[in-house]
C-alpha positions in Angstrom: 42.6 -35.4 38.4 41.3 -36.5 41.8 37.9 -35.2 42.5 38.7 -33.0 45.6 41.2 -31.1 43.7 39.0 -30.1 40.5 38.3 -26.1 40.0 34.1 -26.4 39.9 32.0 -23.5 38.4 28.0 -24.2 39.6 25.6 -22.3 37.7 22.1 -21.4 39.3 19.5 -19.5 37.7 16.5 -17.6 39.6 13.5 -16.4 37.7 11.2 -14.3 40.4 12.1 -17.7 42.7 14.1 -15.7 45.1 13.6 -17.9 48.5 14.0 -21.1 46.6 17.6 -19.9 45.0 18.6 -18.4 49.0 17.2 -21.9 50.0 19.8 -23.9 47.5 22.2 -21.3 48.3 22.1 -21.8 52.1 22.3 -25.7 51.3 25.5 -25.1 49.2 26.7 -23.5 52.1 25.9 -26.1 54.5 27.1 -28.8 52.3 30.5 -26.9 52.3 30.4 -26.6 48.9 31.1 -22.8 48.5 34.3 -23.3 47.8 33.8 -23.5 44.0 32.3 -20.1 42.1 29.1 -20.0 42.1 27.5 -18.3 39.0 23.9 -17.0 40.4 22.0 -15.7 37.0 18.7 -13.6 38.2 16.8 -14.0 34.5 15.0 -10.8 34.8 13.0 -11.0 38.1 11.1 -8.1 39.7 13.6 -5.1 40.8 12.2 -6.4 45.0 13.2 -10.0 43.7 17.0 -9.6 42.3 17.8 -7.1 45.0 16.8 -9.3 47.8 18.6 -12.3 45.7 21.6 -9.8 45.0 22.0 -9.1 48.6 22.1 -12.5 49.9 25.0 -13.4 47.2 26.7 -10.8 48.8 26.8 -12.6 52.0 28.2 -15.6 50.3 32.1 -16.2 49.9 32.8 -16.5 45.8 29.2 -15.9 44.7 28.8 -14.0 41.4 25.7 -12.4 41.0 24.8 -12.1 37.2 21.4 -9.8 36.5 19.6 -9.9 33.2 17.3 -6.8 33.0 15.2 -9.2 30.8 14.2 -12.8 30.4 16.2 -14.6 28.3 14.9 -18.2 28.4 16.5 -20.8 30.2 19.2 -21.7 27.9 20.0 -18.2 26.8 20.6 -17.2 30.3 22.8 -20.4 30.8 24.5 -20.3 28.3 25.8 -16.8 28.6 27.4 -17.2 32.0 28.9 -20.8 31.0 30.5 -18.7 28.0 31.9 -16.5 30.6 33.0 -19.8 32.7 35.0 -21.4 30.0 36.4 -18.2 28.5 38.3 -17.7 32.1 39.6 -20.9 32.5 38.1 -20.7 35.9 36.7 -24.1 35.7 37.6 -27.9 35.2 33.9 -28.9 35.8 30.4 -27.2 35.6 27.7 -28.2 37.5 24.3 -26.9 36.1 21.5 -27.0 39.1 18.2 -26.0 39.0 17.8 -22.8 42.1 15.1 -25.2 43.9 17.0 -27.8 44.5 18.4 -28.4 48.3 21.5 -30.5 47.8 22.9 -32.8 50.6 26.5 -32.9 52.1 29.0 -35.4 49.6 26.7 -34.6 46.7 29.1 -32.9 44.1 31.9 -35.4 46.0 29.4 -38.2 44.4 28.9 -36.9 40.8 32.4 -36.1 40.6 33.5 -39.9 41.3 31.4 -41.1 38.4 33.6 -38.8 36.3 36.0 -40.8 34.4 37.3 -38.6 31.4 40.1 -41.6 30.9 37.3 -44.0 30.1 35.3 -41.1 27.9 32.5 -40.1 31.3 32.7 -36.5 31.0 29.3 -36.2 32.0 27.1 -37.2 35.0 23.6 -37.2 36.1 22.1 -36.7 39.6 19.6 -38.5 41.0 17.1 -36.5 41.4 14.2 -36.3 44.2 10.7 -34.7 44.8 11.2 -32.4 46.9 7.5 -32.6 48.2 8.0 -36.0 48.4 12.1 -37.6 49.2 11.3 -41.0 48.5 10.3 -40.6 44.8 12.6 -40.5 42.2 11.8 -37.0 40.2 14.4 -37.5 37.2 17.9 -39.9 36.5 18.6 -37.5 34.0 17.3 -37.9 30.1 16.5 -40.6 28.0 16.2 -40.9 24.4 13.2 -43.0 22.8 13.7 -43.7 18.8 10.9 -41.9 17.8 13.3 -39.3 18.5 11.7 -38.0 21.7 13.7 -37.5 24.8 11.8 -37.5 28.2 13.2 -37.8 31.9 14.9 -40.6 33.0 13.1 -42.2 35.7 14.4 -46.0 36.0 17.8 -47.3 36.3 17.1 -49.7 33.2 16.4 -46.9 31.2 19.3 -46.0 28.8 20.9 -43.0 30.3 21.8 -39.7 27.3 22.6 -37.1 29.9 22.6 -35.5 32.8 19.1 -33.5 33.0 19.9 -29.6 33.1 18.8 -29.7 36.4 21.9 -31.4 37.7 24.8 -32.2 35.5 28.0 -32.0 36.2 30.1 -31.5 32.9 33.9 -31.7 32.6 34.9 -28.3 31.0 36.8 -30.3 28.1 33.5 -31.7 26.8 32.1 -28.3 26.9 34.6 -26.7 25.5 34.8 -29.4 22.7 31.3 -29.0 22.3 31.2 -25.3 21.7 34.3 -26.0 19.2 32.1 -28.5 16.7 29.0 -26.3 16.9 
């Protein structure tokens, strides 16, 4: 499936961050990359918090505002709206990003071409930046050390296990197939 034409959930999830989510929001936006639903989670922030976040979503074309009255940990909170996502068939990819990052335009254009489900790539990590500091590399996704630890990638020679949460971008067959085994 050429990249252009894949149906892309993006996941984003605020916790009492409400400027740095309307920052990666307005980004999206002026990435043109808005076109694809955009899942915003608010993981139990103040009441002043989700409704300011809540109210900018509204100002956004196909953003889904999800509010948990409570904290439900990172994963938890992920997890639930990606259940949603693959129950709908709304999605051929996910991308999970992290609500302070500011993306650049040709960004999800970029991680989809390293997609290659043909050749088993249903997975892709971003390069990831400081964002007090754009020249240094922040993460290249995860690595996995045999003492069983796994740590942030931050070399290319490093041997590459996954995207971090961060920024992935997932086909929604490996998800699903995932969810399937577990």
């Amino acid at each position: 499936m050429p990249a252009g034409s894949a149906r892309v959930s993006i996941i984003i999830l605020n916790y009492n961050r409400t400027a740095d989510t309307i920052a990666c929001l307005d980004s999206l936006a002026a990435a043109g990359v808005l076109n694809p639903v955009v899942h915003v989670v608010d993981n139990g922030s103040t009441p002043a918090e989700a409704d300011r976040l809540a109210e900018h979503c509204r100002t956004l074309p196909v953003v889904r505002f999800h509010p948990n009255q409570q904290n439900l940990g990172f994963a938890e909170a992920n997890n639930r709206v990606l259940e949603e996502v693959l129950a709908s068939d709304e999605a051929d990819q996910v991308l999970l990003l992290n609500n302070d990052t500011v993306v650049e335009p040709g960004f999800l254009e970029a991680l989809q071409a390293g997609l290659d489900p043909s050749a088993g790539v249903e997975m892709v990590a971003a390069r990831m930046l400081k964002f007090s500091n754009p020249e240094e590399v922040d993460n290249l996704g995860l690595v996995l050390f045999k003492s069983g630890f796994s740590l942030l990638r931050r070399t290319p020679g490093q041997p590459l296990i996954g995207p971090c949460a961060g920024c992935g971008l997932y086909t929604a067959h490996l998800l699903r197939t995932l969810k399937k085994e577990t």
